[in-house]
N, C-alpha and C positions, 0 to 999 in steps of 0.2 A: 324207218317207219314201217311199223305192220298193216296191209295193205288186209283189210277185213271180205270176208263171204260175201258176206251182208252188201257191202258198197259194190262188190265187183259181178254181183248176179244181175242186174238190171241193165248192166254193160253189155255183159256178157247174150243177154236174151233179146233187147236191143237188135243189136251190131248180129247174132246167129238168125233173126226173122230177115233184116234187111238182106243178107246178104242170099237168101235164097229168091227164085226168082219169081215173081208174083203170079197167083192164079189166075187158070183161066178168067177172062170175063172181069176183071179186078184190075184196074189203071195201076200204074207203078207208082206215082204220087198216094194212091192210098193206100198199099201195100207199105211204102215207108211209113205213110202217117201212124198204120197197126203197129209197125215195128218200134215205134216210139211210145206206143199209149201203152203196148206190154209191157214193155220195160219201166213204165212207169207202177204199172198194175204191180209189178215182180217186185219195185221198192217199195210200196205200201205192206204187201206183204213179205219183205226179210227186213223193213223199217231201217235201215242204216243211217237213216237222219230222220227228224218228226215229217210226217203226213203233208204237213203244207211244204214244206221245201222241195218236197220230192215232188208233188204237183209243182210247185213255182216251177223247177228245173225242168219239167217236160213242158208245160206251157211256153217256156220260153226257147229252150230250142226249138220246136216247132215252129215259135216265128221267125227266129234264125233261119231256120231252112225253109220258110213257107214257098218259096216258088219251085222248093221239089219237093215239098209234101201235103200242103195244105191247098194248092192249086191247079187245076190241069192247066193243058196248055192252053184251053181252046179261051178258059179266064185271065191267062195272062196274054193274050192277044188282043184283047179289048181295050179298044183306045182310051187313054188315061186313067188305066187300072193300073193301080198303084200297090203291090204288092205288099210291100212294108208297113205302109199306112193301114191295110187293110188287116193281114194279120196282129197289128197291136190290137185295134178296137175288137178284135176275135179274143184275142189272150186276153185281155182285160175286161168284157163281158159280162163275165159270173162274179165279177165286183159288183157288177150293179142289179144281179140277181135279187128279185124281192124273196126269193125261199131263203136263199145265204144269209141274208140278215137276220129275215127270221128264228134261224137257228142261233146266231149270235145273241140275239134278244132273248132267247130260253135258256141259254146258257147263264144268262145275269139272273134269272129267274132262279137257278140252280146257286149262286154264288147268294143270293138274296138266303135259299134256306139255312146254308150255312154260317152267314157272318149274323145271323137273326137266334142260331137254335130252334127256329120254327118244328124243324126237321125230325129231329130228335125226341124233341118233347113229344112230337104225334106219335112217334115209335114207342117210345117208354110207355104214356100212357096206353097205348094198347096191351105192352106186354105188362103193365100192371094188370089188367082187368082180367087178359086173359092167359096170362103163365103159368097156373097152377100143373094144368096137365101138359104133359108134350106134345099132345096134338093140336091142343087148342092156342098153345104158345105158337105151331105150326100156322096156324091159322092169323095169329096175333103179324106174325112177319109179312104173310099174304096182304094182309088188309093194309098195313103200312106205306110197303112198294106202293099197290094200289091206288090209294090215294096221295102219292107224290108222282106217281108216274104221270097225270096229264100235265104235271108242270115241269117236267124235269125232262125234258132232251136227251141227255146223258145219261144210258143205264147204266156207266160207269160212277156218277156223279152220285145217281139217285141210290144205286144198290152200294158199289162200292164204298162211297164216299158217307152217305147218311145210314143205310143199312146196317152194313157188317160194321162200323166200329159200335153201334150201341149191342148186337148179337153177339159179339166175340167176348164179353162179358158173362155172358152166362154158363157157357160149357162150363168155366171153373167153378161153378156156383155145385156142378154133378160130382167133380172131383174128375172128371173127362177133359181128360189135356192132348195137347196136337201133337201126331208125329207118335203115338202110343196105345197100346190096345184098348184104352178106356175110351179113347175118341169115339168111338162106338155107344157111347154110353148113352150118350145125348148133342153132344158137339155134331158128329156129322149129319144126323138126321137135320138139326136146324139152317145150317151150310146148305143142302143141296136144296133145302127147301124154299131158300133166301134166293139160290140161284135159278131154279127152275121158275118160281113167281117171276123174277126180273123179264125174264124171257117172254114170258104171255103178256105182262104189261106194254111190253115195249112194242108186240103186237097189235093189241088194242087200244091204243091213241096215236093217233096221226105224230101228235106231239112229246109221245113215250121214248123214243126213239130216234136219234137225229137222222140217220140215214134213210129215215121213213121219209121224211121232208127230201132231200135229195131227190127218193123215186119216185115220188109227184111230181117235183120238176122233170125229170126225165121222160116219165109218162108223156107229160104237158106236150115236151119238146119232140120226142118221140111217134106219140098217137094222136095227138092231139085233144088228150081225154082229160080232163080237170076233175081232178078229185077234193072234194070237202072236207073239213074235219067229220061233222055229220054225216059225212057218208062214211068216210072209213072207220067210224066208232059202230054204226048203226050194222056193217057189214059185220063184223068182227066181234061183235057182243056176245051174242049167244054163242060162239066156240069161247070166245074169251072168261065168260062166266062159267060155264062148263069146266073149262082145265083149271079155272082159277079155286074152284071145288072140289077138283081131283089131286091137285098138286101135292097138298099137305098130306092127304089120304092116302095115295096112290106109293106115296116116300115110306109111309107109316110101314104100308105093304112091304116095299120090295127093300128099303133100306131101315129095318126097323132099330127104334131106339131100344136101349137095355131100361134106362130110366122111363117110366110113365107119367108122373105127376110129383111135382113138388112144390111143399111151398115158399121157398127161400126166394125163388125166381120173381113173382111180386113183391116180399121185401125189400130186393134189390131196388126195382124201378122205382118203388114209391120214396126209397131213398135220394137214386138221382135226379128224382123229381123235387124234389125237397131244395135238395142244393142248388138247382135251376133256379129256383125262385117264383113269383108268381106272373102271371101272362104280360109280358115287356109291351110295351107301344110300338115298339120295332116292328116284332112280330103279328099285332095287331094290324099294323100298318100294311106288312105283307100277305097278310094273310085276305085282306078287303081286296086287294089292289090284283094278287091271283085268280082270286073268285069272279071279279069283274072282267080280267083277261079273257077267263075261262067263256063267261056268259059273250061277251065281243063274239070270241071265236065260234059259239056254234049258232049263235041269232043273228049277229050282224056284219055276216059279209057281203051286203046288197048295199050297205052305206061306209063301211068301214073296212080297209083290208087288215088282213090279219097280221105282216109287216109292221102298218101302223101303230097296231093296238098293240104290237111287244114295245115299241119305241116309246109309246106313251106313258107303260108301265114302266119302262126306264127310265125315262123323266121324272115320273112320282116317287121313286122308289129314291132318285138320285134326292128330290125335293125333300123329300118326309127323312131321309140322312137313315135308308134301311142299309143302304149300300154305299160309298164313295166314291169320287170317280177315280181316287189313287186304288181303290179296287178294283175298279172295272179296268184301268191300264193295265194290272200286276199281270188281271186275269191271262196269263198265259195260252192255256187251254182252248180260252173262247178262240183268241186272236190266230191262233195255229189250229183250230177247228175253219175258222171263215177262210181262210189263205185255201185249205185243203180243201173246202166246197165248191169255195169259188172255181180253182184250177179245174177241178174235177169237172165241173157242169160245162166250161169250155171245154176238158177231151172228149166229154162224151160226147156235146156236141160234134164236135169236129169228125168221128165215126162216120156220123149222121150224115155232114157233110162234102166230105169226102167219098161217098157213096158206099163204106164198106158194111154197114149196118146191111143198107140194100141186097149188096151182093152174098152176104153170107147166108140173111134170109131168103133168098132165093136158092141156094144153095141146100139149106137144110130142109127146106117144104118141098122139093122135089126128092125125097126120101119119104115124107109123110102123106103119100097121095095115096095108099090105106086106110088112113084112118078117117074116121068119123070126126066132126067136130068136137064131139064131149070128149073123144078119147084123146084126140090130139093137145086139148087143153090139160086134160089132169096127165098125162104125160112129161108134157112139158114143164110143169108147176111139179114136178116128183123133180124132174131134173135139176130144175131150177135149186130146190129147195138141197136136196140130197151133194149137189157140188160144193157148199159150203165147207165141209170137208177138206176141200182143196184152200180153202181160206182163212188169213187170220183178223179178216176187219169185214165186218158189215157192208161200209164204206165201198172197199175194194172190191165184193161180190158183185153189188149194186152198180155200181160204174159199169163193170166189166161186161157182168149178162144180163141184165135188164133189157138195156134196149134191142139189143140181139134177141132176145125171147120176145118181145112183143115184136119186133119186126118179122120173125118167124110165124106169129101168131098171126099177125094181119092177113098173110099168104095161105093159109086153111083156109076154104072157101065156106061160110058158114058160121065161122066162129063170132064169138058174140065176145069181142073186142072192151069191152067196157069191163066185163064182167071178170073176164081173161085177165087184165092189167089188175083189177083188184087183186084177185086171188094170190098173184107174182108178187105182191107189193106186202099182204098181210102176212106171208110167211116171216118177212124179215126179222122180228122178233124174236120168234118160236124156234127160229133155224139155229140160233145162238146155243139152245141148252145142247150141243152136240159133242162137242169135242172140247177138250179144256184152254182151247186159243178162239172158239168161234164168236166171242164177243165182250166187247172191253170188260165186267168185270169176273171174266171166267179166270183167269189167271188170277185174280186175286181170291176166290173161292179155292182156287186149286192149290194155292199157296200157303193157305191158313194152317194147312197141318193136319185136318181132319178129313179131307177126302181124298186117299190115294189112289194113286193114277188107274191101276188095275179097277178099282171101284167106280172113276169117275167117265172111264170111256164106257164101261158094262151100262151103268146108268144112263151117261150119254146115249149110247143107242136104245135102248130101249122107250127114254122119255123121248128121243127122238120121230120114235116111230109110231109111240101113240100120240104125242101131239099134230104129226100130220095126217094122222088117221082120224082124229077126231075134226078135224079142222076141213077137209074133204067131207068126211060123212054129214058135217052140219053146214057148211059154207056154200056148198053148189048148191043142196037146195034149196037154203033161204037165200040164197040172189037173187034165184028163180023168183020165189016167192015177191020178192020187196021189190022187185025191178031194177 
């Protein structure tokens, strides 16, 4: 049996942390505990098994080993402190996470637009009305994502899944095929333009993006900062409307189409719309019952949590027969999505408490006793942002430096802590259009045939670096502004 990279690097990074011998100022139990969340962090990113396994298996040895890693001595000394005991209800924790569910419950929301055609049909009709020219067809894809992103968690679900299969219809329509110099023609311009939108969407709603919900929790647990849907929409708007303006424009520019305007491209849609049929009850039915989620989530979180109101819409959704519940089992995705949040909000936790979150931010602000508060924040949020790079899941970034960056951040004297944790938390979106692995449906843009690699890292950096320049130049100083 061929013993894989993949399975053996998390081993391997594991067993090469523990075995060096822990820093100053850093208890040996939490030196192990790192050496175990890396190696988890390292199977997220070379993936050798799905997301939730490779959390299940660090969560669980940890409590295997909890009384040398999860506890010092001075807690296992404590009369009837019960190690074992104590570690399960640890690893087991972020089951009963209300963000975890949450995400799960968006996920059925996502499964709803697909087994409905809801989805689709908002995308056709747009690109009916507005495909004639290529930029306005550009523009046609912008508005689509857009209004499925506050309901769809998964930019991979939302772009990947409902996006690119109604888009990848049209390059043939140019006579522009993947993998061929006519890609150019019109194929790739709509490609990076599908991919760049996902990217600011998943930014600008709380609920765009699942790893967005993750960094609230963290935050939560972290700073102790509670962040809103309304706030993270309200923060994020105007950079969000801005790039969502630029996007299509900005491609037009530096990735321009050969084709301009045709009219076969709304024959098409008005065709698929035809064969759809006319507006299903299904879809009717989903379509009230999201609108209503949506109104819950940003009016009534003083009477209703937002947990709740995904669970209710689940109910209705299972009632009104938009979804079944041998759908929601099949749903693989969701159930290997909540395993992997769950785990994940117990290591991060456990960082937290194990003390190494502490000591490393202590560790790194005694480097930043230079700087000023403003500088030490956009600093750090450049860092933050610009390491993804080094990443190939959201997910995994997020775990890893979040809390580490806001525990850094605490320790600048000055720093205005609220505003700091936003700023870390809205890049996560935006950080995606980077590199062709930086966010679940980048590989599948990258894989259509139409944007080769040489083209897709050139673009990668550059939309890279105007989206966090724009995102800085308007986000610091409307926090100010709004408080």
């Amino acid at each position: 049996m061929t013993i894989s990279w993949k399975a053996v690097t998390p081993i391997v990074v594991t067993t090469a942390i523990a075995l060096l011998p822990a820093p100053n100022g850093l208890a040996p139990h939490a030196w192990y505990f790192f050496a175990i969340f890396a190696g988890v962090i390292a199977g997220l990113m070379t993936e050798p098994l799905p997301g939730g396994a490779v959390g299940l298996i660090g969560v669980t040895l940890v409590t295997c080993l909890a009384p040398w890693v999860l506890y010092s001595p001075v807690e296992l000394a404590k009369p009837g402190f019960n190690p074992a005991n104590a570690a399960l209800t640890w690893a087991l924790s972020g089951f009963s996470n209300a963000t975890v569910w949450l995400i799960f419950g968006a996920f059925m929301f996502a499964l709803g637009y697909e087994k409905t055609g809801l989805g689709r049909r908002i995308a056709l009709v747009l690109v009916k009305a507005m495909g004639r020219r290529t930029l306005t067809l550009g523009y046609a894809v912008m508005i689509a994502d857009t209004i499925l992103a506050p309901f769809t968690p998964s930019n991979t679900a939302r772009s990947g899944g409902t996006i690119y299969p109604v888009i990848r219809n049209l390059p043939a329509l140019y006579e522009s095929k993947p993998n061929d110099p006519s890609a150019r023609r019109i194929g790739s311009y709509i490609m990076w333009v599908a991919l760049a939108t996902t990217c600011v969407t998943s930014s600008m709603f709380l609920t765009g993006l699942a790893p967005n919900l993750l960094a609230v929790e963290l935050v939560n647990k972290t700073s102790k900062i509670s962040l809103s849907w309304m706030q993270w929409f309200m923060a994020f708007a105007p950079v969000g409307i801005t790039l969502l303006i630029l996007v299509p424009l900005l491609t037009y520019w530096f990735y321009p189409p050969e084709v301009k305007e045709s009219s076969d491209v709304p024959v098409w849609a008005a065709k698929e719309l035809h064969q759809m049929g006319s507006f299903s009850a299904r879809e009717a039915m989903l379509a009230i019952v999201v609108i209503a989620a949506l109104m819950l989530w940003i009016f009534g979180g003083s009477f209703i949590n937002a947990t709740t109101v995904a669970l209710l819409v689940i109910s209705l959704m299972l009632l009104g027969k938009v979804v079944t519940w041998d759908d929601i089992v099949k749903n693989s995705t969701a159930w290997n999505t909540l395993a992997w949040f769950a785990t994940l909000v117990a290591l991060a936790d456990g960082l937290n408490k194990v003390g190494f979150v502490k000591w490393f931010a202590e560790s790194v602000a005694a480097h930043m006793s230079g700087f000023s508060p403003f500088a030490a924040m956009i600093v750090l949020v450049l860092v933050f942002y610009f390491t993804h790079y080094l990443f190939a899941s959201v997910t995994a970034h997020v775990t890893a430096l979040l809390p580490v960056m806001l525990a850094v951040g605490s320790t600048v004297p000055g720093i205005d802590m609220p505003h700091f944790a936003l700023l870390l938390c809205l890049t996560l979106g935006i950080m995606g259009v980077q590199t062709p692995y930086a966010t679940g449906p980048s590989p599948v843009y990258y894989g259509s045939g139409y944007l080769p690699s040489a083209d897709y890292w050139r673009l990668g950096g550059i939309f890279g670096v105007i989206f966090i320049a724009v995102f800085l130049l308007i986000a610091v100083p409307w926090l100010g502004m709004i408080g």
